[in-house]
DOTORBA-849393 format. One record per residue (C-alpha): residue in three letters; x, z, y. Coordinates in steps of 0.001 Angstrom, whole numbers, plus 500000, padded with zeros to 6 digits. Each point is the difference from the previous one (the first is absolute). Example, Ala and Ser with C-alpha at 12.3 -4.5 7.8 and 13.67 -1.06 7.14 Angstrom:
DOTORBA-849393
ALA512300507800495500SER501370499340503440
//
This chain:
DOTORBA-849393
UNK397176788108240196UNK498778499004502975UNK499066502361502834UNK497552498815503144UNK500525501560503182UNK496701500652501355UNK500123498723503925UNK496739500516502074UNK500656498147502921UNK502426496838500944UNK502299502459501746UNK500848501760496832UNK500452497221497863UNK502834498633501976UNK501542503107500087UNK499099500344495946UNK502015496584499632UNK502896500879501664UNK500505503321498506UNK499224499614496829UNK501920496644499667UNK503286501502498011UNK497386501131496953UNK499040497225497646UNK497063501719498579UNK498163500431503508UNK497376497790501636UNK497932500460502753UNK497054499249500219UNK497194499931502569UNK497492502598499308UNK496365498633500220UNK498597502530502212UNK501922499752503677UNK500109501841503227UNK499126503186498679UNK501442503198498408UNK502459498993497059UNK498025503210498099UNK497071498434500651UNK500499496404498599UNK502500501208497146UNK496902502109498238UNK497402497787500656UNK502141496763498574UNK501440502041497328UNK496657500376498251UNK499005496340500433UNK502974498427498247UNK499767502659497506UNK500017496858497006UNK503251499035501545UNK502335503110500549UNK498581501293496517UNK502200497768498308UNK502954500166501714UNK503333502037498952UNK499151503008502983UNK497681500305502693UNK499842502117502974UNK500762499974503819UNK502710498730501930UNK499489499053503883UNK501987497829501790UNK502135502531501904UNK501037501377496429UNK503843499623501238UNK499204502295503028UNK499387502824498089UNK501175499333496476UNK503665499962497946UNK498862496279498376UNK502975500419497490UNK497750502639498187UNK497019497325499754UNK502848497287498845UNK500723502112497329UNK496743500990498615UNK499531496204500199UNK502359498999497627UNK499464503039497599UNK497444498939497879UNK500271502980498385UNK498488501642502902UNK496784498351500408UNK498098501278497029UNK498548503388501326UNK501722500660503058UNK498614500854503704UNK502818499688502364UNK499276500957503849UNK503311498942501900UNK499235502025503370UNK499122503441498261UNK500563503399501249UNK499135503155499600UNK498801500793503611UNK496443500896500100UNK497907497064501617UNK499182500155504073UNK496355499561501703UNK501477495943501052UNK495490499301500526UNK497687502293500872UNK498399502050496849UNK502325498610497682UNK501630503423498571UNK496209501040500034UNK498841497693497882UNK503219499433497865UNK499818503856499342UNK496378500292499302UNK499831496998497041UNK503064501675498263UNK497935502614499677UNK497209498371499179UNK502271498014497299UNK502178502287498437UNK503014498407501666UNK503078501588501675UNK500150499206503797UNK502960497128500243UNK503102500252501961UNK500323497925503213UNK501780495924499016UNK499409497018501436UNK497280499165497860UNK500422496207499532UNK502995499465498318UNK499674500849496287UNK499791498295496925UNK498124500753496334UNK499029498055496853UNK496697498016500258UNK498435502097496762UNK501011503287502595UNK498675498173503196UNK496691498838497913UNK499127503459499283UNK500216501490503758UNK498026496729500939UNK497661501806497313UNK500519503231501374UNK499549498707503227UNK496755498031499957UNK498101502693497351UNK501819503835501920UNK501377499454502594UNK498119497565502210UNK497058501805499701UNK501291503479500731UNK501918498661503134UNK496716498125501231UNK497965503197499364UNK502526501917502502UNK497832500676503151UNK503316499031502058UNK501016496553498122UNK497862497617502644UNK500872502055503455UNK502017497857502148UNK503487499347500477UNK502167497416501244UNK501504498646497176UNK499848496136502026UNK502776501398501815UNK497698499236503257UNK499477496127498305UNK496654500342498298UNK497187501914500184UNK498223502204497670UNK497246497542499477UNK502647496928499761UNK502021501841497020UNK496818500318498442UNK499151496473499964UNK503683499445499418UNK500499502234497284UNK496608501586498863UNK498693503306499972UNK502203501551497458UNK502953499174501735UNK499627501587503634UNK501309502247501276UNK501259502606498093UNK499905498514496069UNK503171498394499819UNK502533502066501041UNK498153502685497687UNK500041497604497104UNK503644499676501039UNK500608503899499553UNK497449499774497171UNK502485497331498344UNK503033502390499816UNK497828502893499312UNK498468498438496738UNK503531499253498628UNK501131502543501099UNK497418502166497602UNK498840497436497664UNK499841501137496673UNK501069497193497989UNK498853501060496209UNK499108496745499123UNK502774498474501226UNK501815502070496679UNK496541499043497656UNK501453496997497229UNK497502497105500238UNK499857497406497125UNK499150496618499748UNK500096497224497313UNK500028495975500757UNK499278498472496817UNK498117496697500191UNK499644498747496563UNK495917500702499230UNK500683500000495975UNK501890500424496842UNK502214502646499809UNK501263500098503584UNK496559501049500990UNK499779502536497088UNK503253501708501666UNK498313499837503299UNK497104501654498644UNK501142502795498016UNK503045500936502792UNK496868500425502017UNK498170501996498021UNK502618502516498603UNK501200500083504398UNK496562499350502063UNK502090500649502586UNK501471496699499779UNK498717497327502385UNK499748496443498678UNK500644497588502937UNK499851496468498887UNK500337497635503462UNK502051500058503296UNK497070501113502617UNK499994503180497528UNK503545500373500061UNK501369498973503665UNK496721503028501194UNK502142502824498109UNK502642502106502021UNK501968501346497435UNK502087502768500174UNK503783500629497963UNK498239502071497545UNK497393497648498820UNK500493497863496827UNK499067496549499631UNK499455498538496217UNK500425495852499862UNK498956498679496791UNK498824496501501157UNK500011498338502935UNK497283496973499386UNK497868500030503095UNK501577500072503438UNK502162502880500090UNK503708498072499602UNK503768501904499138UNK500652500019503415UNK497541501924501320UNK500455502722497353UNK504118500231501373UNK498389499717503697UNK497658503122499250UNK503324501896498231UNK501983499211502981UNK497372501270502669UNK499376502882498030UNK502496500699497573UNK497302500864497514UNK500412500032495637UNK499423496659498784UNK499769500242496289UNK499618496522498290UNK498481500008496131UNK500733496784498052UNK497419498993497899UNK501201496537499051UNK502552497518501586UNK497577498780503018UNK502521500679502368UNK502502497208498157UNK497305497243499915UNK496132500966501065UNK499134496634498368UNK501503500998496455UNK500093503735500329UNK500160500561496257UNK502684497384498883UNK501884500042503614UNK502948501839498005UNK500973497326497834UNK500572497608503247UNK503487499193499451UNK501090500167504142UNK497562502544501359UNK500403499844503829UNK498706503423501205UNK498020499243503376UNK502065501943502838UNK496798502024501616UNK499324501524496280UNK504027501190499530UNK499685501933503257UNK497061501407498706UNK501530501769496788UNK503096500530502287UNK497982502477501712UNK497387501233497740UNK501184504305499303UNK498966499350495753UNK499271496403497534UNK497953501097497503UNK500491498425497185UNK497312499813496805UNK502491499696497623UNK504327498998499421UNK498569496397499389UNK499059499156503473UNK503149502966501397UNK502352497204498361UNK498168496680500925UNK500240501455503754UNK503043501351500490UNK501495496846499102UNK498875498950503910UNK499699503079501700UNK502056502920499914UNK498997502776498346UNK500796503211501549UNK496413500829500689UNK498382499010496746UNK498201502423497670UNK498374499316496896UNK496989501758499124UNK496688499087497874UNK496579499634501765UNK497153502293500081UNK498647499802496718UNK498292500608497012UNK501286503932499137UNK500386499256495776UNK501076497188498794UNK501196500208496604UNK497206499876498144UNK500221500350496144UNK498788497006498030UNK496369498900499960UNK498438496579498759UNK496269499955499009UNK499221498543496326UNK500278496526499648UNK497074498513498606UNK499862495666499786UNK501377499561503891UNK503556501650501650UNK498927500170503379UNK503687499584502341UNK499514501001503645UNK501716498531503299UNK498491502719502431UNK502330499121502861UNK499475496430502336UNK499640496741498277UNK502884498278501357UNK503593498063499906UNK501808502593500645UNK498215502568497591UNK500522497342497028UNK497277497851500293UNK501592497322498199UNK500908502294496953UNK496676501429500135UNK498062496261499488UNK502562498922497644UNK499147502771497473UNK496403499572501097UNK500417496898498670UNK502439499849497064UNK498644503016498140UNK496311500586499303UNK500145501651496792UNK502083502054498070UNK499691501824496508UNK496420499206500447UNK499927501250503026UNK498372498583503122UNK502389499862503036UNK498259500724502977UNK501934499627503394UNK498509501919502980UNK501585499127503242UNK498720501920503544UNK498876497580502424UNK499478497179496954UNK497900501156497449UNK499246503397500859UNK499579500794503945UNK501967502108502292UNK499057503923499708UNK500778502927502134UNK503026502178499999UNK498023502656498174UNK498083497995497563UNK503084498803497732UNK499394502819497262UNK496308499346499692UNK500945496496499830UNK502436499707497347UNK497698502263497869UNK496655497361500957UNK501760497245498704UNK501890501807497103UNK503808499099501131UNK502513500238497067UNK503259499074501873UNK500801499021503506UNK502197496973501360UNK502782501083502533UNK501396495932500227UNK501449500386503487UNK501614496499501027UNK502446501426502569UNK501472504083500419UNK497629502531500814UNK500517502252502549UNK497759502682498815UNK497020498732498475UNK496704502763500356UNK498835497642497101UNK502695501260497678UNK499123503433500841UNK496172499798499035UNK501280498299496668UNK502509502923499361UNK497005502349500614UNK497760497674497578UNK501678501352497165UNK500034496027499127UNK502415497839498401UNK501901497692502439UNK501523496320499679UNK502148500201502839UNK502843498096501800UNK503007502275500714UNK500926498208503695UNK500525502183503179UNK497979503588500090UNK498642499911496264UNK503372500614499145UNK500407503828501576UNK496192500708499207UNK499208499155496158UNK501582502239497341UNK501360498486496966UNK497291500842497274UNK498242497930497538UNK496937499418501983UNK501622498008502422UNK501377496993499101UNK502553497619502310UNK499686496281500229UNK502323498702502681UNK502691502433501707UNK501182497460502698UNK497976497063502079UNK499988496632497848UNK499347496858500062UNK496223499866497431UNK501458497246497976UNK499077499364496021UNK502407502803498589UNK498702502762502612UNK496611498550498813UNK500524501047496573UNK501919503295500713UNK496958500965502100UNK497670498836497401UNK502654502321497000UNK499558502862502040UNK496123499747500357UNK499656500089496199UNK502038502868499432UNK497856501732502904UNK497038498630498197UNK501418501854496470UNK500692503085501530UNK496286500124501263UNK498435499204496874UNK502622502674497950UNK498755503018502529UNK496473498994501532UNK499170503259498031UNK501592501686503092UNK497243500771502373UNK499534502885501901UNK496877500910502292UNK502119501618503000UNK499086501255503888UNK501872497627502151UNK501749502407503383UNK500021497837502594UNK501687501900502094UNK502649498952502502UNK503702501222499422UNK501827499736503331UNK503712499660500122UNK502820502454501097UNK500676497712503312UNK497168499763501092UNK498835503218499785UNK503334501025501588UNK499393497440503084UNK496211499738500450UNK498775503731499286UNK500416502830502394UNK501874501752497410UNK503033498581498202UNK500399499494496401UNK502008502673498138UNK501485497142497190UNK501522498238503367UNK501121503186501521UNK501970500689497032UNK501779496633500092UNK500752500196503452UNK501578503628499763UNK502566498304497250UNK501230498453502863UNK499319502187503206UNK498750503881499986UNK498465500776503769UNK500726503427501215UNK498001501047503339UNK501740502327501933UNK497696503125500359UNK499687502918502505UNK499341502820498544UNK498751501928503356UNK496261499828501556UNK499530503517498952UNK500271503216502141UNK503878501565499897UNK501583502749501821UNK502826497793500957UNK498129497897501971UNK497788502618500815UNK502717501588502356UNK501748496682500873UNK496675498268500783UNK497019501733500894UNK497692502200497250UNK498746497461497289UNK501904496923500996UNK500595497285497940UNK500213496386500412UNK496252499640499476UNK498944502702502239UNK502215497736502375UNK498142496866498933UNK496607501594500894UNK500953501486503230UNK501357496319501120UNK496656498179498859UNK498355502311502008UNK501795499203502577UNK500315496441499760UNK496572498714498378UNK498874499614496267UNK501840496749500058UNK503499500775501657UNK501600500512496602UNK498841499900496383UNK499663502600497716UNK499541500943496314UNK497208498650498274UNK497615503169499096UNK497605498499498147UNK502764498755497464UNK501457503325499895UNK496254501456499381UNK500754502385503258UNK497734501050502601UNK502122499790502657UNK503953499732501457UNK500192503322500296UNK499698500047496345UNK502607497895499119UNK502279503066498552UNK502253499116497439UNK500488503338498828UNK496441498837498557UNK500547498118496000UNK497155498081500293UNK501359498031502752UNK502980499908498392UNK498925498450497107UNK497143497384501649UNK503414498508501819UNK501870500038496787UNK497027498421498040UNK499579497320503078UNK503796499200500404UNK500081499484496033UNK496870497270499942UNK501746498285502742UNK503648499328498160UNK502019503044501659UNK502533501912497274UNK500306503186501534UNK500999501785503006UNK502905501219501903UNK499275502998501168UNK501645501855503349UNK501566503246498229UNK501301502320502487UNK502490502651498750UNK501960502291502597UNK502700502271499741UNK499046501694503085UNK496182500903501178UNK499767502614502282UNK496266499496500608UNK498654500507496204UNK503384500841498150UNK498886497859497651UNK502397496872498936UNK497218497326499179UNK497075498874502810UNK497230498084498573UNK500306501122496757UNK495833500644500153UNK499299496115500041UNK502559498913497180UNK499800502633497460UNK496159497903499588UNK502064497657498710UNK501454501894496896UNK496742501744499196UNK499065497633497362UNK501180496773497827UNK498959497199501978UNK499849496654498463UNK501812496781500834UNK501389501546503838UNK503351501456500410UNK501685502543502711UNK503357500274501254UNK501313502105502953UNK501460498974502858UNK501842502879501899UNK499549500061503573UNK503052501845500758UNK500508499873503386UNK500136502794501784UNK497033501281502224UNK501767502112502486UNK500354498571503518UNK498654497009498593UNK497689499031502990UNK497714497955497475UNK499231502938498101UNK500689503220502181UNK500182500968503622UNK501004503556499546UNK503862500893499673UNK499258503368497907UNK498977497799497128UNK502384499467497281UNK498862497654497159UNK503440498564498704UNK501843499148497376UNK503849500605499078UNK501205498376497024UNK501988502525497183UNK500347500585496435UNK497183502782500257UNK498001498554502024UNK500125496344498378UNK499311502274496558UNK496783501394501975UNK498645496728500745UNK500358498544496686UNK498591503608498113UNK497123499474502242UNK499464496258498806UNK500490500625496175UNK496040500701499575UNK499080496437501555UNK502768498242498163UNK498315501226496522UNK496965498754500899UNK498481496718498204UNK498717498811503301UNK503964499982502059UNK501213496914499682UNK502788499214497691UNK502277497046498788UNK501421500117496955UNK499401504147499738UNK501767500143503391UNK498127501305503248UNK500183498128502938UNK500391502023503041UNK500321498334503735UNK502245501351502781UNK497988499155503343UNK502972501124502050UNK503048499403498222UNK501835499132503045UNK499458503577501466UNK502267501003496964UNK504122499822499878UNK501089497784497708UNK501161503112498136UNK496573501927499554UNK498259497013499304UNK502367499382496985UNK499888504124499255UNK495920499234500096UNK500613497462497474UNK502304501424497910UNK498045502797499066UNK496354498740499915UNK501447497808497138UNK501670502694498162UNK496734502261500148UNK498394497253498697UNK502189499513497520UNK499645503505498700UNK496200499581500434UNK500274496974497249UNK499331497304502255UNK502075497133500043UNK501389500964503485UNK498232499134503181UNK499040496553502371UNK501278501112503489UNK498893497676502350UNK501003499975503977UNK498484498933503096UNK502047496943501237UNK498480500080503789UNK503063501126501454UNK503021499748497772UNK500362498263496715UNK499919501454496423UNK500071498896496760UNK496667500712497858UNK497993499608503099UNK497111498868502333UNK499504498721502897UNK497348501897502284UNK497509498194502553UNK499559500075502697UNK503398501858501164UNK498442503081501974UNK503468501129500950UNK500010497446502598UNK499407501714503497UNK496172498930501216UNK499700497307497383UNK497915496666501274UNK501644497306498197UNK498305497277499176UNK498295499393496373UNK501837497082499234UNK502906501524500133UNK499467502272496537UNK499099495958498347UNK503657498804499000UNK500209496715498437UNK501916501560496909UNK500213502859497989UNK502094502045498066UNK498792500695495731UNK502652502857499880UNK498098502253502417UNK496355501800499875UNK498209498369502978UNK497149501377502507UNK497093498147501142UNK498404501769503470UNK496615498259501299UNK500140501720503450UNK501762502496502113UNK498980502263502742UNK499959503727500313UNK498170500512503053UNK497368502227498018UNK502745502401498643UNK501574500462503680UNK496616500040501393UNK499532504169499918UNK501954501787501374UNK501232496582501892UNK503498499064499502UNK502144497074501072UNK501263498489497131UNK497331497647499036UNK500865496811498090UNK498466496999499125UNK500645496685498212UNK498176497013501911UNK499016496480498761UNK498063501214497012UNK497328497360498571UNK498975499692496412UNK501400496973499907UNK503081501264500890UNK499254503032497774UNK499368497537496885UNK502729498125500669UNK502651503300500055UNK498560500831497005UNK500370496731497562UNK503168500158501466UNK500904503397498615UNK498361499821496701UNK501792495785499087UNK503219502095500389UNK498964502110496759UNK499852496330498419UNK502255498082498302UNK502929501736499031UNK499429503423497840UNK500083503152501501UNK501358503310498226UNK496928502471499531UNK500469501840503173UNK500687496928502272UNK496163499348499207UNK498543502266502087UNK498538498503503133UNK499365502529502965UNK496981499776501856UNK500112502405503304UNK497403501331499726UNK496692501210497920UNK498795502377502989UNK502574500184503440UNK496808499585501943UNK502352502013502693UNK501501496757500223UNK497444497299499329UNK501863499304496965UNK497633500775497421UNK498518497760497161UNK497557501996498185UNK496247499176500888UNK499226500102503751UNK496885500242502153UNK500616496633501661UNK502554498120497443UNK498529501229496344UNK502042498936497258UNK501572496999501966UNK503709500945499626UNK499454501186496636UNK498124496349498828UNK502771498151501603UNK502703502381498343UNK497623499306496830UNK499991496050500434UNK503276499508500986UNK501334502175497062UNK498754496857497475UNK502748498519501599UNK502677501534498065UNK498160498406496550UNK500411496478501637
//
């Protein structure tokens, strides 16, 4: 990356040189507009290279005295993160001061269009020294030109005069300068207007999954793929050359399909876009055009196949292959390795097998080749016969070849076809391997006999019945004995028609479309349950769950009357603006408002069961919080009101375990501020027996989770135990088990602080004292496959401290989905490879609902399901 330091007069760019000269990625440059107001020149030139900066890695402002006023270490570094530039704004000279009257009118008119806009008043920065992603700069230019321009214009005090020429120009000179839209006042308000949009955009579809398909080939059966992905997804957008492609800005979410590449769009520019971006690329082989364009049906058979370097990085960095069948898997992996390959069928035809039909056979067998008259379909074979047998048991021989004799029809006119011209067999005489064939799947449908060669796809397709009857099973040489073997089995296709042309049945043809587990799985909103169950062979994902947002006594007193972490959430959007934080998505939990989201309510309950299930999540591990010691209620369980929903009724396919929160509430400044309170626990025979007598109920139930008839129970606190109670915990929640009938009990332990065997490790580590690490740090290159891991997508309880305000707010920094995405592949490739016992396959996700500490993954106001479709996406992973 290359960053231009914007210098608007000679003064400042021989400053610029000198300063900046230790930092290979900076240049200055002279900006075109001189002797005026940097603010001035850097809008107005901003919008008129708009083709240039849109295309570049970041974009945003950066004047010449940068290293005044600026830490240039923390530009360096966002420089040579990559991983940062996707989504991020970065302003390197913000504070939360509120912003001074520097011109007259400014606060006036900076306060007035926030109102008019919706938009929180920004705190006081330097304002040109920040940084963004061109798709994010694009859409304030947007913004800009269509909102805010006009409301700033239509202020009654946005032309008054000021002396923003610093005593060098006049009012009338900027405007000839500059033009009306940039004096006096509009610039440093865009400037405040800048931060102020970030600093409240809501970015929902920044988190909305875009498709798009490049596929060039404008026939055969790569265009039938292109068509009917299409129509089963309309969502999909086919892009076919580069001024399409180089005019998208994609985002990490978005998924690109590459089928062909025969126009201008080259391998390069596909690994380019992924490593801008960091979008999906998903690449679906159709046939071996990426070995040799020029022969891309007989390319495998090339003895030394040199793969082209451009297409190798390419598959290297495509997320899923998608292979139409083991044939072409095989042929492929021989040059590229195959760690992201699938196989899966097309889109197709939803019955096949089709019992046996041949109309009577009066003086002519008609024989069909309903696929392309050419080499590699067995063109040779097919005039040979043509040629060599006319007649047979006084029986005409009659040859009809699409494209030769009979011309090319329509996808949907086969059926009527074969019937017009009274087809008694068909001819599958491939030359070379198939890789699928869509002809081979109309013949199956036929009900038809088939003369086939056995090479490549046909293989895995055809059943071995009578009907269909094998010529060659490998690629040959058509010499005078293959001649006569072809011309053998031709005969004894031409008995078997004449013994059962009696066979005819007058049957409705469904021509509807089948479409595949995978794809389903990776291009509908809503995963397939046949690849969910594969993937939880290998991987069950537990969310953690908080069982509060309901009114309780405890908090109550500790609090204020009705707290909870949602009543917190509200309070702070107030405060802050609709777009300070997000929030839970009410439309998907059919709720009128926040104030509704109770979880002492089943429905809600059960919608977030119901959505975590379509998108690939096992079950949830729920907060249980059991206390010897509760002087408020006198009860030994809080929250019992939202997880007892859980046990109400057999649910399907989703499983709970508890997780007991046992640490102890009293003079616990994040949960109390009031000495008198005494919610504790103490750790004895009888009050270990409690606990368990109390848990018996949810143990029994179908819907707790258990391995093997063994519950699995997690300690959140373990570390708050002795060595000795924790092993007097364990010791007896096995033998009550025992006596129960279960096969004993799965006691796993929070790892966070000390180690333990049967364990997991927590994320983010809260125990740390006003936690701001960075995100990176939780994204180790290696992993353990003994341990339960977490996966966290943010951090940063502001909202729970928020009322009654307390001190101890923490927060995790650096967090961009690309960073995100990359945390989590990490996390679920260490559940690869080597088995795991059954209880080693639960992955932790923290959380469903924390949306005390933006940590929540269910649907959200400005995010939707966008943690839950990556979680979904990268899941497939585990099948690779």
């Amino acid at each position: 990356m290359r960053l231009y330091i914007l210098c608007h007069n000679e003064q400042r760019f021989t400053e610029a040189q000198a300063a900046f000269s230790g930092y290979s990625w900076a240049v200055p440059i002279r900006m075109k507009y001189q002797n005026c107001t940097f603010e001035n020149a850097f809008w107005k030139q901003l919008l008129e290279i708009k083709d240039e900066w849109i295309n570049c890695e970041m974009v945003g402002a950066l004047s010449s005295i940068a290293h005044t006023k600026v830490d240039l270490r923390d530009i360096d570094r966002i420089i040579h993160t990559p991983a940062l530039w996707d989504s991020g704004y970065y302003h390197f000279t913000s504070n939360e001061k509120p912003i001074i009257n520097e011109h007259p009118h400014l606060l006036t008119i900076v306060g007035d269009v926030c109102a008019s806009l919706n938009l929180q008043i920004p705190t006081l920065s330097w304002c040109n020294y920040w940084m963004c992603a061109p798709a994010l700069m694009e859409r304030f230019i947007n913004w800009y030109e269509e909102s805010l321009l006009p409301t700033v214009m239509a202020h009654p005090l946005a032309m008054t005069d000021a002396n923003y020429g610093r005593g060098k120009l006049t009012k009338e000179e900027l405007i000839v300068l500059c033009g009306t839209p940039h004096y006096p006042h509009i610039p440093f308000v865009i400037e405040r207007m800048n931060k102020a949009f970030f600093a409240n955009i809501t970015t929902e579809d920044s988190y909305v999954t875009r498709m798009y398909m490049i596929g060039g080939v404008d026939g055969g059966g790569s265009l039938k793929f292109l068509n009917d992905l299409i129509q089963v997804f309309p969502h999909i957008h086919r892009v076919i050359h580069k001024k399409d492609l180089v005019n998208i800005h994609f985002k990490i979410n978005d998924i690109l399909i590459v089928q062909h590449l025969f126009h201008d769009i080259t391998p390069s520019m596909i690994t380019n876009i992924y490593n801008t971006y960091k979008l999906r690329i998903i690449i679906n082989v159709h046939d071996f055009w990426w070995f040799d364009k020029n022969s891309p049906h007989s390319a495998y058979l090339a003895p030394n196949i040199n793969i082209a370097p451009d297409i190798k990085d390419m598959f290297d960095i495509a997320e899923i292959i998608i292979h139409p069948s083991q044939f072409t898997f095989n042929e492929y992996a021989k040059y590229f390795p195959s760690e992201n390959f699938m196989v899966s069928p097309h889109i197709d035809f939803a019955i096949l097998d089709s019992p046996l039909s041949i109309p009577p056979v009066t003086g002519t067998i008609n024989i069909g080749c309903m696929h392309e008259f050419s080499e590699y379909k067995g063109k040779e074979y097919i005039l040979y016969l043509q040629n060599t047998i006319k007649q047979y048991k006084m029986k005409n021989i009659n040859i009809l070849s699409v494209g030769n004799n009979i011309p090319v029809y329509k996808e949907n006119e086969f059926f009527e076809l074969i019937k017009k011209h009274n087809i008694h067999c068909l001819f599958l005489l491939n030359k070379w391997g198939e890789t699928y064939c869509y002809s081979l799947s109309k013949y199956l449908k036929s009900g038809l006999p088939i003369l086939y060669n056995s090479i490549g796809a046909v293989v895995e397709r055809i059943p071995d019945v009578q009907q269909y009857k094998k010529v060659f099973d490998t690629v040959i040489e058509f010499n005078t004995a293959n001649k006569m073997k072809l011309e053998t089995k031709l005969t004894e296709m031409l008995d078997f028609i004449i013994e059962n042309n009696h066979i005819s049945t007058t049957k409705y043809i469904d021509l509807s479309l089948l479409v595949p587990p995978l794809y389903k799985h990776i291009f509908d909103s809503v995963p397939n349950t046949d690849i969910i169950a594969l993937i939880h062979n290998k991987i069950k994902p537990f969310c953690i769950y908080f069982p509060q947002f309901h009114s309780i006594k405890e908090n109550d007193y500790n609090y204020y009357p009705g707290m909870t972490d949602m009543t917190n959430l509200i309070a702070y959007l107030k405060y802050k603006g609709a777009n300070s934080v997000d929030s839970p998505d009410i439309n998907a939990l059919r709720i009128s408002g926040l104030d509704q989201y109770d979880l002492t309510n089943k429905s809600i309950i059960m919608k977030q069961i119901n959505i975590a299930k379509t998108y690939g999540i096992y079950g949830f591990s729920v907060y249980y919080y059991w206390f010897t010691y509760n002087n408020i209620t006198n009860k030994h369980t809080i929250m019992e009101s939202c997880y007892n929903n859980f046990f109400e009724e057999t649910i399907d396919n989703f499983k709970v375990y508890f997780d007991w929160a046992n640490e102890d509430w009293t003079k616990n400044p994040a949960f109390t501020s009031k000495d008198s309170v005494n919610i504790s626990n103490v750790y004895t025979r009888d009050t270990i027996l409690a606990n368990f007598n109390n848990l018996k109920r949810y143990f029994l139930h179908p819907n707790y989770y258990k391995i093997d008839n063994a519950p699995v129970f997690g300690i959140h606190h373990p570390f708050l135990i002795s060595d000795s109670d924790l092993q007097l915990v364990e010791s007896i929640f096995t033998e009550e088990c025992y006596a129960m009938g279960f096969a004993g009990i799965h006691i796993i332990k929070n790892s966070m602080v000390k180690q333990y065997d049967k364990s997991f490790l927590m994320a983010p580590n809260y125990k740390i004292p006003r936690l701001s690490p960075d995100y990176t740090t939780y994204i180790p290159n290696s992993y353990k496959n003994d341990v339960i891991h977490t996966m966290f997508f943010s951090f940063n309880n502001t909202v729970r401290m928020f009322k009654p305000s307390k001190p101890h707010i923490s927060k995790v920094t650096n967090v961009t989905p690309t960073l995100q995405l990359q945390y989590l592949k990490a996390i679920i490739n260490s559940y690869k490879g080597t088995e795991r016992i059954e209880i080693n396959k639960i992955m932790l996700i923290n959380s469903w609902n924390e949306w005390g500490e933006d940590m929540a993954i269910e649907p959200s106001d400005k995010k939707g399901c966008f943690y839950l479709d990556m979680i979904k996406r990268c899941l497939l992973e585990i099948l690779l």
